[in-house]
C-alpha positions in Angstrom: 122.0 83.7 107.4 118.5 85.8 108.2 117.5 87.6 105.3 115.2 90.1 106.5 113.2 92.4 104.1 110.9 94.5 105.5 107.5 94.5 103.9 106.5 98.4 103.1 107.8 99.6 100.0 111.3 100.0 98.5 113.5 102.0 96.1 113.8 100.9 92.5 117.5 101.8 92.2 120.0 98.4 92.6 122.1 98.1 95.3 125.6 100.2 95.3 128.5 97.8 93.7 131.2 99.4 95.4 132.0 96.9 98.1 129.7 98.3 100.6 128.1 95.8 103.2 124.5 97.5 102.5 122.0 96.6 104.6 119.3 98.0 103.1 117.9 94.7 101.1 114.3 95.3 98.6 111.3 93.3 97.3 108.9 93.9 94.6 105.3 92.5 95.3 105.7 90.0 92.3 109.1 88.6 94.0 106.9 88.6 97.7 103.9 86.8 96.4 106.2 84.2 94.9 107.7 83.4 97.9 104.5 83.2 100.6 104.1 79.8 101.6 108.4 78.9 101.3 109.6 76.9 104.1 112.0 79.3 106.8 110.1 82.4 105.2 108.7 84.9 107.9 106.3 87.7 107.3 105.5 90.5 109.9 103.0 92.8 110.4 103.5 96.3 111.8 100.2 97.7 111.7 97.8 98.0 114.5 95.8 95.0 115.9 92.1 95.6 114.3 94.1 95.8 111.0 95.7 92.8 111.4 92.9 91.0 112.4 90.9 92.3 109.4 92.9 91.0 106.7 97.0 90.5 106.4 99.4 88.9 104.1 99.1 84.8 104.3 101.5 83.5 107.2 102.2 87.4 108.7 103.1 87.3 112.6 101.2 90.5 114.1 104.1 92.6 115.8 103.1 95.0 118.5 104.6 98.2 117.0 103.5 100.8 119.5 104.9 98.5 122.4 108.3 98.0 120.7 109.2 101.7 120.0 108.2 102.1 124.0 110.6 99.4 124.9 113.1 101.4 122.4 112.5 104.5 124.4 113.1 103.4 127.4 116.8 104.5 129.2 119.3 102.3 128.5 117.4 99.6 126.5 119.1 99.8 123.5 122.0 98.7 125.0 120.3 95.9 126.9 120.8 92.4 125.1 118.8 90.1 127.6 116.0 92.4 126.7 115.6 92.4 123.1 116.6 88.4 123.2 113.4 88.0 124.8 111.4 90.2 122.8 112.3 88.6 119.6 112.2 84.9 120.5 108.5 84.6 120.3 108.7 85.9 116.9 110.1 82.1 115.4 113.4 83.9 114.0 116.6 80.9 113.5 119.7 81.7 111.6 118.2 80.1 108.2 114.8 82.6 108.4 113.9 84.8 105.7 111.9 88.0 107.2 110.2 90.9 105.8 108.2 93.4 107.4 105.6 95.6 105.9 103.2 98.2 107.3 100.5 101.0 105.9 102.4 103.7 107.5 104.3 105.1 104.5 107.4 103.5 105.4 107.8 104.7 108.9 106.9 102.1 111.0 108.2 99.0 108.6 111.5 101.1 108.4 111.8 101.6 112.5 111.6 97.4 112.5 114.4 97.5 109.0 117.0 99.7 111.2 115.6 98.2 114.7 116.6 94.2 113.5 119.5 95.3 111.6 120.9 96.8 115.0 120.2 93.7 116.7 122.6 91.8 114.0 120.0 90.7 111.4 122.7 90.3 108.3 120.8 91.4 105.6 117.6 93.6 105.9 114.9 95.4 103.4 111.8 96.8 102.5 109.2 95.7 99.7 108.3 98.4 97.0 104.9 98.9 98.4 102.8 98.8 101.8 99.9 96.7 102.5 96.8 99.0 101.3 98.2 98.9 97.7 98.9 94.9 98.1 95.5 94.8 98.8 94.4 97.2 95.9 96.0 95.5 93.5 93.6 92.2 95.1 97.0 90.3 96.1 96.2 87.4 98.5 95.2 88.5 101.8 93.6 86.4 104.7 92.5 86.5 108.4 94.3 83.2 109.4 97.0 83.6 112.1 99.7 81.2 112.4 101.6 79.0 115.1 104.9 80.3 115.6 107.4 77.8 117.5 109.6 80.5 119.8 113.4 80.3 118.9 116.1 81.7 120.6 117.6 84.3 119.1 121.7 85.6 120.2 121.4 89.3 120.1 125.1 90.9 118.5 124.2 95.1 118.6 125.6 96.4 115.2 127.4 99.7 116.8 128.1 101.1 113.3 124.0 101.0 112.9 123.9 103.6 116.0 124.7 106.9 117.0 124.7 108.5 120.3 124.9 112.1 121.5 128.2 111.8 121.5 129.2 110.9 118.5 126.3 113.4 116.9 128.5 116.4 118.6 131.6 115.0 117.7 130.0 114.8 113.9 129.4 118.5 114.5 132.9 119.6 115.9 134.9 117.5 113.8 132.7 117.0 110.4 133.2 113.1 110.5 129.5 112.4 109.3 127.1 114.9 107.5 124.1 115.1 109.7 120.5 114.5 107.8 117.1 115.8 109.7 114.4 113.6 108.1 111.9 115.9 110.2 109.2 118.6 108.8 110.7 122.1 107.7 108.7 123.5 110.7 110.5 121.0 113.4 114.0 122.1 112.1 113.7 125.3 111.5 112.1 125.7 115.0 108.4 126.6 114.2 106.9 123.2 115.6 108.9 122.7 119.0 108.5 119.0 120.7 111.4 119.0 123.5 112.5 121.8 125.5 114.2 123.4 122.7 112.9 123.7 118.8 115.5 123.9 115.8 117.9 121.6 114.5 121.5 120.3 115.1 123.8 123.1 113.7 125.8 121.6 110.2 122.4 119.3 109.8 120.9 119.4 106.7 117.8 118.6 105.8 115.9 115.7 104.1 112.4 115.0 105.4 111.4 111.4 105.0 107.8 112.2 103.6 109.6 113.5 100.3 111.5 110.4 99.6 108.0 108.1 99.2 104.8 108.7 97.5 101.5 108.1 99.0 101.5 104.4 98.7 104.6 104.0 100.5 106.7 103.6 97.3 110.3 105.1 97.0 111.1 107.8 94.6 113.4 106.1 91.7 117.0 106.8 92.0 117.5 109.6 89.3 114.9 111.6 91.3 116.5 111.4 94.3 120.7 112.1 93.9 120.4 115.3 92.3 118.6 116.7 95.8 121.6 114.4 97.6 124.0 116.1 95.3 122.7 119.5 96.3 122.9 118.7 100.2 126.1 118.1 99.8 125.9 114.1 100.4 127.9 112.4 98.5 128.0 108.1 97.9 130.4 107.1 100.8 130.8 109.7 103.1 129.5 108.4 106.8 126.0 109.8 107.5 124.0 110.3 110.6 119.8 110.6 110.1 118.2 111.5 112.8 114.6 112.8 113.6 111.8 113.0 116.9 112.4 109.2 117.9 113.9 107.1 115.4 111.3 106.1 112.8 111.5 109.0 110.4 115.1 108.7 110.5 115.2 105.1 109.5 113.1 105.9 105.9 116.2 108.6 105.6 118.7 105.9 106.3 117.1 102.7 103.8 117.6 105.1 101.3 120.9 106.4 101.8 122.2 102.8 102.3 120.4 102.4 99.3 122.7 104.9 96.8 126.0 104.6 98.7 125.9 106.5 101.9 126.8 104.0 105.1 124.0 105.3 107.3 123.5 105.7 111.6 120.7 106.4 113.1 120.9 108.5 116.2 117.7 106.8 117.1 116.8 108.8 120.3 117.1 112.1 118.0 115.2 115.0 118.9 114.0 113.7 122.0 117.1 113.1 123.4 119.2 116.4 121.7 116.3 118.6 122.2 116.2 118.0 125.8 119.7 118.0 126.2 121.2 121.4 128.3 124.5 121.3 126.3 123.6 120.3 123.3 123.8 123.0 120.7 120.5 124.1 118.7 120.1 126.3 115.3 117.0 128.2 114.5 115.6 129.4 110.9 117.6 128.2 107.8 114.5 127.4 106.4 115.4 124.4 103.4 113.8 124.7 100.4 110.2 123.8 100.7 110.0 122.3 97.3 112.0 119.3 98.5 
């Protein structure tokens, strides 16, 4: 079984024991640097090139993050097997591999890869309780070597319950079978910053911006911090969620961390984007959330 955990910084709280088939995996930096150098373990680096090639964790594969969340983007491909099956065979991955993924992004970009290889049918996926300019702080190893990866092939199985489409975000809406969560700024949902054709927010969607659910080194806020704020959105451990924010990584910090305390979490990955541009899709102005958050 691949155990991916992606390397950028993780929640304190244990996993939910009530049966759930979480996802959303963690690793302390102790528990990493323990474990660089295993046989079958695979480390991959989100960040851009120049900061790869100025330092990285021992044995780290550089990932091209920019080019992947293009790829994402692009119409249709996240339905496209034969295209992600290529993308990820250079990256060494067999059925026995260990991998975790870390960034210096806050969470964003390490959590786009968490939710990206989880949808491709990674079995069990995480994130590491801290991103790489703390690692380095803290003067964990760090070196400029880059390693040999043999290509593997890799059988891409799309996890459906990891993804939600238009469709199933207005049918959410009409029907109240998932609480929609906007992990965007206030100004994007209540309208004041506008990047599609329309500004606002899906009507019924409340609001949890990612940024609030991590401190500045990428860290997640420990558990008794953050379900009183779930508590008062109305989210409650077990009821279907949908995050959702411009283009999928924002959404993905929202969704680690609702898998995290209970909540099975989609992630309409596409998001504003996609419902922003949309002519029937039905937008909400104002509703400003509280800006304490």
């Amino acid at each position: 079984m691949i155990k991916l955990v992606i390397a950028s910084i993780a929640l304190s709280a244990p996993l939910p024991d009530d049966g759930s088939d979480s996802a959303a995996c963690l690793l302390t930096f102790d528990e990493l640097q323990a474990r660089l150098g295993d046989q079958g373990f695979r480390l991959l680096d989100v960040r851009p090139r120049p900061q790869y090639d100025a330092g990285h964790l021992p044995g780290a594969v550089w990932v091209d993050a920019k080019a992947v969340e293009a790829l994402a983007a692009r119409p249709g491909a996240l339905a496209d097997r034969e295209v992600w099956q290529r993308w990820i065979a250079p990256l060494g991955i067999g059925p026995e591999t260990e991998v975790y993924v870390y960034d210096a992004n806050r969470q964003k970009d390490a959590a786009r890869f968490w939710w990206l290889l989880s949808y491709l049918g990674i079995d069990e996926v995480g994130l590491i309780d801290g991103g790489f300019p703390l690692w380095q702080e803290q003067g964990r190893p760090v070196t400029t070597e880059v390693p040999t990866v043999e290509p593997r092939p890799f059988r891409v199985q799309f996890r459906r319950d990891r993804h939600a489409t238009r469709e199933e975000v207005l049918r959410a809406v009409e029907e109240g079978s998932a609480q929609v969560v906007d992990a965007r700024s206030v100004a994007e949902y209540v309208g004041e910053q506008v990047r599609s054709k329309k500004g606002g927010h899906v009507p019924t969607a409340c609001h949890l911006e990612w940024a609030t659910l991590v401190d500045e080194h990428g860290r997640f806020l420990p558990e008794d911090a953050i379900r009183p704020r779930m508590k008062a959105l109305g989210l409650e451990p077990g009821r279907p969620v949908i995050t959702h924010c411009q283009s999928g990584g924002r959404a993905s910090v929202d969704a680690f961390v609702l898998e995290r305390l209970g909540l099975p979490a989609q992630n309409y990955y596409l998001g504003w984007s996609d419902w922003g541009n949309a002519a029937g899709a039905p937008v909400e102005r104002g509703g400003a959330p509280d800006r304490e958050e």
